[in-house]
C-alpha positions as CSV (number, residue, x, y, z in Angstrom):
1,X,-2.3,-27.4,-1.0
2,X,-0.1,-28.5,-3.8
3,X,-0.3,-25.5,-6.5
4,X,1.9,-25.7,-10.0
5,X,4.7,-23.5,-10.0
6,X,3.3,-21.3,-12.9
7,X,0.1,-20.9,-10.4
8,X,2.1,-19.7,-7.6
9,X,3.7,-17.2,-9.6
10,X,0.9,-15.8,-10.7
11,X,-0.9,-15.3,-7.7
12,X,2.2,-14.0,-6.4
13,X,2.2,-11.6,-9.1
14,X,-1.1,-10.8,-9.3
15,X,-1.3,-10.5,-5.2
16,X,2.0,-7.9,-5.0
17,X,0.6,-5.8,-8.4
18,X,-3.1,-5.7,-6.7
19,X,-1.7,-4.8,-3.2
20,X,0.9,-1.7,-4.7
21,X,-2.2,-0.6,-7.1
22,X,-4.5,-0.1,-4.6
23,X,-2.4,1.5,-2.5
24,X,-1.1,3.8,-4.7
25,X,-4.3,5.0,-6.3
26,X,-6.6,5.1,-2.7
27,X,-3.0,7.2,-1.5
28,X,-3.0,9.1,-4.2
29,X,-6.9,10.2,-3.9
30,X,-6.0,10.9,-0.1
31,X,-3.4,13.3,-1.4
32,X,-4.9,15.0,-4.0
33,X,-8.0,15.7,-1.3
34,X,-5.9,16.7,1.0
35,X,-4.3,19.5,-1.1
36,X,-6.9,20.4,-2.5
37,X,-9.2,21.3,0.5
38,X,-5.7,22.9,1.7
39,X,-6.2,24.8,-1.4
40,X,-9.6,26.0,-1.4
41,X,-8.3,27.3,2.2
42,X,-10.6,24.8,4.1
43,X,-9.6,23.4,7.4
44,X,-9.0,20.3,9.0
45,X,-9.8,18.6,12.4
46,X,-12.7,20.8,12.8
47,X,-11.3,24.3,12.2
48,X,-12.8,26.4,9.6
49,X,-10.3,28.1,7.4
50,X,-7.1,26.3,6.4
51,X,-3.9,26.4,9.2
52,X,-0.3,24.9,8.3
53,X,0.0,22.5,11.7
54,X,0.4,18.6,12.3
55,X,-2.7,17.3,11.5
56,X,-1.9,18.8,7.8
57,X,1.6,17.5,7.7
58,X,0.4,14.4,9.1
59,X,-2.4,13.9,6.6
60,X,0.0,14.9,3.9
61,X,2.8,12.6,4.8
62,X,0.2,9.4,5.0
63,X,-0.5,10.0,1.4
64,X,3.3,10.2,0.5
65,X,4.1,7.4,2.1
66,X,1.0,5.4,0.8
67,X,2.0,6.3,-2.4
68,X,5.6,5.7,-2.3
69,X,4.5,2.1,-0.5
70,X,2.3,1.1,-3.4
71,X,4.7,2.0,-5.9
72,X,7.2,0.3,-4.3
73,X,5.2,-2.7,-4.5
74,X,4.6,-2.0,-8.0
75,X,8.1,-2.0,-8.9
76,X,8.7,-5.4,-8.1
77,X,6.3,-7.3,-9.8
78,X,8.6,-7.8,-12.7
79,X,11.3,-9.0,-10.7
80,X,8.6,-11.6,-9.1
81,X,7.4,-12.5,-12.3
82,X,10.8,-13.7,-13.4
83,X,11.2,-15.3,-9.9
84,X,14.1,-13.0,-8.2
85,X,13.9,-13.7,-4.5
86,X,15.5,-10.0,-4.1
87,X,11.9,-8.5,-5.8
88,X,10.0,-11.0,-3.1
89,X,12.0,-9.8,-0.5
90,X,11.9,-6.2,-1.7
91,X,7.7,-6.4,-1.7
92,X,7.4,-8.3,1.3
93,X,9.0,-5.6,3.2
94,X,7.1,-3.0,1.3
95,X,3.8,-4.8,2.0
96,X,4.7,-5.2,5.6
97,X,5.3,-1.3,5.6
98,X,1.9,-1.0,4.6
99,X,0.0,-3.2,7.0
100,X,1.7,-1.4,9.7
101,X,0.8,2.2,8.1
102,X,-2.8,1.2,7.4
103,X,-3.6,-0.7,10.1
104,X,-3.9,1.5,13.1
105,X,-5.5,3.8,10.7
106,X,-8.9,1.3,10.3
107,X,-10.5,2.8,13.8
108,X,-10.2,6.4,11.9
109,X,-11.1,6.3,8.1
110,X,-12.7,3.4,6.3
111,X,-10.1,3.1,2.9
112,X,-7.9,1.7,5.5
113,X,-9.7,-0.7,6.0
114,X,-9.1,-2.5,2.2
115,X,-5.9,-1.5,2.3
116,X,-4.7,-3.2,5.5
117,X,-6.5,-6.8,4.0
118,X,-4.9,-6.4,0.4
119,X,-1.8,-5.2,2.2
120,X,-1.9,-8.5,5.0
121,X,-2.8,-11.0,2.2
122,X,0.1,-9.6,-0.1
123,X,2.6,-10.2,3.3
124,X,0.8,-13.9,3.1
125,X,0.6,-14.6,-0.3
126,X,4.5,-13.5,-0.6
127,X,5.7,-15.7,2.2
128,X,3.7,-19.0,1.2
129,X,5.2,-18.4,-2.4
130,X,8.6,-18.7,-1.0
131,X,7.6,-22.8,-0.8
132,X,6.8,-22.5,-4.8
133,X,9.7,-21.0,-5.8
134,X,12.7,-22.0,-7.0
């Protein structure tokens, strides 16, 4: 397929801002849950009152780094916009972070699930783009 350039870049921009957006946000409600049912002094994995362990830390951490990921993402859509093969390298290894964080996830919570496909079509999108730009 033989796409003008200006279509390309905003796919690419559109693609990389969706991708860092989603994650962000769907990261963000996973973090604010998280705390807050740590909070309220409810449990997790089954117990009934609140514990500070490695499911918690682990849960915590997956919404830190979602975040972090997203807005990572988000970052560089201004550099893709004005075609800087640093920002597409920058949110093609960000992306890639995020496939392999969301992935293995997809068996255990459905948000994964969306996340992993925006994530894997970001990683595809940002390496067919390469071809378009320049």
């Amino acid at each position: 397929m033989n796409l003008p350039h200006s279509a390309s870049k905003w796919i690419t921009v559109a693609s990389n801002a969706l991708c860092g957006l989603a994650n962000f946000l769907l990261g963000g409600g996973h973090l604010v849950g998280v705390l807050r049912r740590a909070l309220e002094g409810k449990g997790f994995g089954g117990e009934l009152e609140f514990h500070y362990g490695f499911h918690f830390y682990s849960v915590v951490l997956l919404g830190v780094l979602l975040v972090g990921c997203g807005l990572a993402c988000l970052w560089q859509t201004r550099g893709l916009w004005r075609g800087e093969d640093a920002a597409r390298r920058i949110a093609l290894c960000w992306s890639l972070a995020l496939v392999f964080l969301n992935a293995p996830l997809i068996p255990l919570q459905d948000f994964a699930i969306p996340l992993t496909a925006v994530s894997a079509v970001n990683v595809i999108v940002l390496l067919a783009g390469r071809r378009f730009s320049g």
